[in-house]
C-alpha positions in Angstrom: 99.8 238.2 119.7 96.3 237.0 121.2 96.6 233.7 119.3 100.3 233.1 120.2 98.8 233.4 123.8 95.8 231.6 123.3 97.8 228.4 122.2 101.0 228.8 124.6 98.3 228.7 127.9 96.3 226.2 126.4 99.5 224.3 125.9 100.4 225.1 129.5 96.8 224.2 131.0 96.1 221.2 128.8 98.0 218.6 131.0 96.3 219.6 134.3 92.5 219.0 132.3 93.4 215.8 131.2 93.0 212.6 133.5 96.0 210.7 132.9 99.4 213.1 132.5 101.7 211.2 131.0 104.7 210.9 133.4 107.8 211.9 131.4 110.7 209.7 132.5 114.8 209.5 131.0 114.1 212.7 128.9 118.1 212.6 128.5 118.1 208.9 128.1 117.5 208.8 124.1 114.0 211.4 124.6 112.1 209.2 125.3 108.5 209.3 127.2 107.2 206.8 129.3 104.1 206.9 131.5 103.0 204.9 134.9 100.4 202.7 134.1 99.4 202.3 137.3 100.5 202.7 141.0 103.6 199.6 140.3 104.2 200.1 136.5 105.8 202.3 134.0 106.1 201.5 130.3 107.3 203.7 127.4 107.8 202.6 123.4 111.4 202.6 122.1 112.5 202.3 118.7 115.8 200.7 119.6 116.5 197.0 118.8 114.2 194.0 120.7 117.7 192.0 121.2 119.6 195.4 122.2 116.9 196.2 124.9 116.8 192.4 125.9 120.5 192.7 126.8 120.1 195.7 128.4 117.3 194.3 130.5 118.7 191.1 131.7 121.8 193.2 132.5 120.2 195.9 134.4 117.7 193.1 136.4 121.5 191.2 137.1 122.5 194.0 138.8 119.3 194.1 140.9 119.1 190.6 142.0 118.3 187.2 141.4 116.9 186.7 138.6 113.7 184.3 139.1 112.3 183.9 135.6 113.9 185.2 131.6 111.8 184.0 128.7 113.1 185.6 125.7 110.4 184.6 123.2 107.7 185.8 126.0 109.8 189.0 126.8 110.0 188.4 130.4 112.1 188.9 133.2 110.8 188.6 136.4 113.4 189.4 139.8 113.6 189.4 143.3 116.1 190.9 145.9 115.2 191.8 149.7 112.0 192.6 150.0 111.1 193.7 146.5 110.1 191.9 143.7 110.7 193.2 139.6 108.7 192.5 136.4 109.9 193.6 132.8 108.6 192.6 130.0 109.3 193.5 126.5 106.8 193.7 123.4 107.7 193.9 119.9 105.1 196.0 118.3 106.7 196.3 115.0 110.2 195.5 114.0 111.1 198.8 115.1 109.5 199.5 117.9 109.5 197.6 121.6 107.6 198.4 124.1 109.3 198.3 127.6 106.9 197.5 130.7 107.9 197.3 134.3 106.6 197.0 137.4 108.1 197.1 141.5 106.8 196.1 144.6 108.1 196.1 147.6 106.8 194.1 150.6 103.3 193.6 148.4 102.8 197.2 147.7 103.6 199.6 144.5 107.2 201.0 144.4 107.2 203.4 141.3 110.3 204.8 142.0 111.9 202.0 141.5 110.0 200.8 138.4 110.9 203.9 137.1 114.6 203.6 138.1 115.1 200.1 136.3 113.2 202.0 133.2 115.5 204.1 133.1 118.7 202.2 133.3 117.2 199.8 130.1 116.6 202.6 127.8 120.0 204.3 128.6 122.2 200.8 129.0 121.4 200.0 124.9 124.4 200.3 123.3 
């Protein structure tokens, strides 16, 4: 009973010791986890298709704006609307497994909420 303790509040306490919490975003959006990198950016590894996610990217920054720059053998996609401007960019790290990046500002300074939105929309519009 002491030990079951002993690991559920270490379990509990271990995230506020630690000094960077991964930020879990789009839980219901295929589980999985993605963390701010910093102040503008958010990234997370998926194991979905590079091509699937591409689509999915291009699609969601479509629906966003204008989109400025798409490279797809660079991985990036780079968009603007209002006052905001949007960076994705996707990295194969294995044939498996992509790593989605992307980063918001708006009028020069961080927008996470927004990087995280357009996260989220990638990982859940793969098909």
């Amino acid at each position: 009973m002491k030990r079951a303790l002993l690991v559920l509040l270490t379990a509990c306490l271990l995230p506020c010791m630690s000094g960077c919490f991964p930020l879990l975003i789009g839980a219901a959006a295929g589980g999985l986890g993605a963390y701010a990198v910093s102040n503008d950016t958010v990234e997370g590894d998926s194991d979905k298709n590079f091509d699937m996610l591409w689509d999915s990217a291009l699609a969601t920054a479509r629906r966003y704006g204008n989109v400025d720059t798409e490279n797809i053998s660079t991985g990036h996609i780079e968009v603007s609307f209002e006052s905001s401007k949007l960076w994705i960019r996707l990295i194969r790290l294995t044939r498996a497994t992509t790593r989605v990046r992307v980063s918001a500002r708006k009028h020069h300074f961080p927008d996470i909420k927004l990087a995280q939105d357009v996260f989220v929309k990638i990982i859940s519009g793969v098909k």
